[in-house]
N, C-alpha and C positions, 0 to 999 in steps of 0.2 A: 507249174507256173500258175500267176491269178491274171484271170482280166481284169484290167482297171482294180489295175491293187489296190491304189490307195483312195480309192470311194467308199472304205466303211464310215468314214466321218464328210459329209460335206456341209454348206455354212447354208442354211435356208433362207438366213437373215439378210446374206449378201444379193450383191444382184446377179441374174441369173449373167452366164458367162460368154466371152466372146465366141464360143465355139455352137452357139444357139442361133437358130435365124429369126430375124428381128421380128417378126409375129411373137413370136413367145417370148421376146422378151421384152415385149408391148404387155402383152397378160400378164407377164411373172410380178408385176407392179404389185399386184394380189398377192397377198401372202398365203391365201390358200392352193393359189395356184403353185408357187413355191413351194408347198409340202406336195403336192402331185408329185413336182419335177423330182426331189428330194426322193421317194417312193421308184422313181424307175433308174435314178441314176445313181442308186447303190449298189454295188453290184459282190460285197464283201462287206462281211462283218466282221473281222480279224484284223487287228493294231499290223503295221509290218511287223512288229518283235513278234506277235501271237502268230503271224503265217511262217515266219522263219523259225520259229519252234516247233511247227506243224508239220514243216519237210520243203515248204515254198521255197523256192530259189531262183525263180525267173521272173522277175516282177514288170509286169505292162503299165507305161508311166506318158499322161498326156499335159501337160504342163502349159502354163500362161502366164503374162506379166495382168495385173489389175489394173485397169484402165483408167484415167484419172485419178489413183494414186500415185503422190511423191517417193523418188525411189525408182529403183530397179528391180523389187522384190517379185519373185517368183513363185506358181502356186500350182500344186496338182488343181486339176481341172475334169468335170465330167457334168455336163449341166449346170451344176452350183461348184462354186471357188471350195478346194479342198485347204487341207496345212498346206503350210508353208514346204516345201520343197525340202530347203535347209533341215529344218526338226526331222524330218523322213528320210533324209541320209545320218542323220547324227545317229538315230533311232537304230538303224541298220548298220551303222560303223561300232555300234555297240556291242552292237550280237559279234559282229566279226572280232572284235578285239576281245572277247571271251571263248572264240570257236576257231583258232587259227588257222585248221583244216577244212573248214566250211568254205564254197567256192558260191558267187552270186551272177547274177545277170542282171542288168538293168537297163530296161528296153526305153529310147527316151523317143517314141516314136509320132507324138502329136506336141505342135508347137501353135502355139493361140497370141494375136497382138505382142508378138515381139521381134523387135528388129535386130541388128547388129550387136548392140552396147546390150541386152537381155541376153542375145546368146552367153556372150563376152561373158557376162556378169554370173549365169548359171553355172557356165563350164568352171569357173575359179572354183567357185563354191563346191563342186565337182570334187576337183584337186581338192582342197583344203579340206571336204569331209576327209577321203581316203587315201591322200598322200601315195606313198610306196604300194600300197596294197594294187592299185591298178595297174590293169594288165595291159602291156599296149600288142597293138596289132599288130596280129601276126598268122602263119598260115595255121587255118582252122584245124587242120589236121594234127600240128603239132600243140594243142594245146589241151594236155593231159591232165588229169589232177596230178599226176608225179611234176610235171614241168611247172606248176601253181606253184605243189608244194617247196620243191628247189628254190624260187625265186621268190618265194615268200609272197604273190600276188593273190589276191582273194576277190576281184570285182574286175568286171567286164562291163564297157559302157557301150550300149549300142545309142548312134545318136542319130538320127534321119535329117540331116541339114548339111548342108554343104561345107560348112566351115569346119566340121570335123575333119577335112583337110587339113587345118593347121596345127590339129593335138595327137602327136604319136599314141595317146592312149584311147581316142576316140574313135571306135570302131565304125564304118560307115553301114548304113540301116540294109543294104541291099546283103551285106553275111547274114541277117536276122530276117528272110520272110516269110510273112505270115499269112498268107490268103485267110479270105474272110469269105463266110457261105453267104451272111445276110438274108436268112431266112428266121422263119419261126417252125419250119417243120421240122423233127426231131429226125427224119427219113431221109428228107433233102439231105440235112445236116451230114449226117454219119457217111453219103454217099458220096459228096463233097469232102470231106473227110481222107475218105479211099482214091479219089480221084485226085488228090492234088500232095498225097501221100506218094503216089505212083509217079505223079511229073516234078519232083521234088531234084536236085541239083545228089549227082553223087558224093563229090566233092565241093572242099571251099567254102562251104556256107553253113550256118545251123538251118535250125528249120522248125517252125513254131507250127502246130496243130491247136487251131482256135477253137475247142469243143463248144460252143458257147452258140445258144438261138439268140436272136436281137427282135427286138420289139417295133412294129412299123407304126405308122401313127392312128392308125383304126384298131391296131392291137390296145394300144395304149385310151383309144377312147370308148373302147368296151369296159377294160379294166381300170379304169382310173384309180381308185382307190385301193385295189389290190395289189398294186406295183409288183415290176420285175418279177422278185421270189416265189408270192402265189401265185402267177399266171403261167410265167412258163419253165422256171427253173424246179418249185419243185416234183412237178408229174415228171420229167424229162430225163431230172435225173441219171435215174436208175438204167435208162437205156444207154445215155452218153456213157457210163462207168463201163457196163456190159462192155459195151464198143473198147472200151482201153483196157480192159482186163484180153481182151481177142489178138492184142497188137504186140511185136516183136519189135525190139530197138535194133538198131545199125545200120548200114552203110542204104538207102531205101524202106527203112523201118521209122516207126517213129522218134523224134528226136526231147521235142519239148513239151508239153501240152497242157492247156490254161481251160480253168472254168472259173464260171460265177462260182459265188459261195462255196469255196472250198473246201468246208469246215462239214457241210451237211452229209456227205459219205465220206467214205474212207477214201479221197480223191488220191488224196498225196501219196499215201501206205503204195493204194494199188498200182499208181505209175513208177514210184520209186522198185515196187516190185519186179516189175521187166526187166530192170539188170540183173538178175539174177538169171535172167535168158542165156545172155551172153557169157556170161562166170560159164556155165554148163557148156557153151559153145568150145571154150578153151580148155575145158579138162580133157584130158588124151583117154579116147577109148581104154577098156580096162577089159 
């Protein structure tokens, strides 16, 4: 999986987003301050098509209506207004309708100024990207890539709002948790990691391991111009991979697992690599 997938493109031009507190978005009036924001709130370089070609399949998605625009249009969001929502499932219904075997996740876990008629209006757009293709919910256990492939489903919507009550294919956010360390020590990080790997639900639920350090605002006023990637992503790396190359998938094992800049080690290879754990689990002694 990617944190804040869809942050390789954000709009510096726009105004800074409802998901900011109004001090900075007193400063972001400055357009240099706007390249700062720009700088920490990228957190991928890779188009969705370029991360779904890479092996990405869990995508972490924070969305907002634009405020005093006419409309109900809807926008990834992470600092600055990302695309349009719409073009980012079209984007991804694309790949699916060339990979009919390929299985997605899409996590819709932050919601920014939008009320009822926004929900209302995303979720359609929801439907109408991928029609049939969506999986409605059902017990986690039972849902196999055999039982995908059967029923011809290729997307899984997880949505954190209440009103996924009303849509049989809208998964509710509590099957998808994801604890977050909220540190910047690489140490913390990994420990937190193992510790909330251990109190992890056996059944019923997925379960997202957020490999990812975050930036506090004295991180961020050291580095100013060095955003995100050189300051702590890429020393850290090498240790966060180490940690998932160590980790066994299943039942208390790892399930999911999302970094920044996915592109910079072999992230994807080496998690995709852990199923192969289990293949070896089912072959009968010889």
């Amino acid at each position: 999986g990617s944190h804040d997938s869809f942050s390789y493109w954000v709009d510096e031009k726009s105004p800074v987003g409802p998901d900011q507190a109004t001090a900075i978005k007193r400063l972001a009036r400055i357009s240099l301050v706007r390249k700062i924001i720009k700088k920490w709130s990228v957190t991928q370089n890779l188009t969705f098509k370029e991360q779904l070609e890479g092996g990405i399949r869990y995508f972490d998605l924070r969305v907002s209506s634009k405020p005093g625009e006419i409309g109900q249009e809807i926008y990834f969001i992470h600092g600055l207004f990302g695309i349009k929502v719409w073009d980012g499932l079209e984007e991804m219904n694309g790949f699916l309708e060339q990979h009919p075997k390929e299985v997605i996740f899409l996590d819709f876990n932050h919601f920014y100024a939008m009320d009822d008629s926004h929900h209302h209006f995303l979720i359609n757009r929801i439907r109408s990207a991928f029609e049939s293709k969506l999986c409605c919910v059902e017990c986690v256990e039972y849902v196999t890539l055999l039982y995908m492939w059967e029923k011809k489903h290729q997307v899984l919507i997880f949505y954190h709002h209440p009103l996924h009550e009303e849509y049989p294919f809208l998964w509710p956010g509590n099957k998808m948790p994801a604890p977050w360390a909220n540190t910047t020590n690489v140490h913390k990080l990994l420990q937190f990691l193992e510790t909330t790997l251990g109190e992890r639900s056996r059944y019923g639920t997925f379960h997202v391991s957020q490999a990812i350090l975050t930036p506090r605002v004295k991180t961020i006023a050291r580095h100013l111009v060095r955003g995100l990637k050189n300051t702590l992503v890429h020393r850290n790396l090498p240790m966060i991979l180490n940690w998932v190359k160590e980790q066994k998938p299943g039942v208390m094992g790892v399930n999911i697992i999302t970094s920044d800049f996915v592109e910079l080690v072999d992230f994807a290879a080496t998690v995709i690599a852990l199923n192969d754990l289990l293949l070896e689990e089912e072959e009968p002694d010889t």
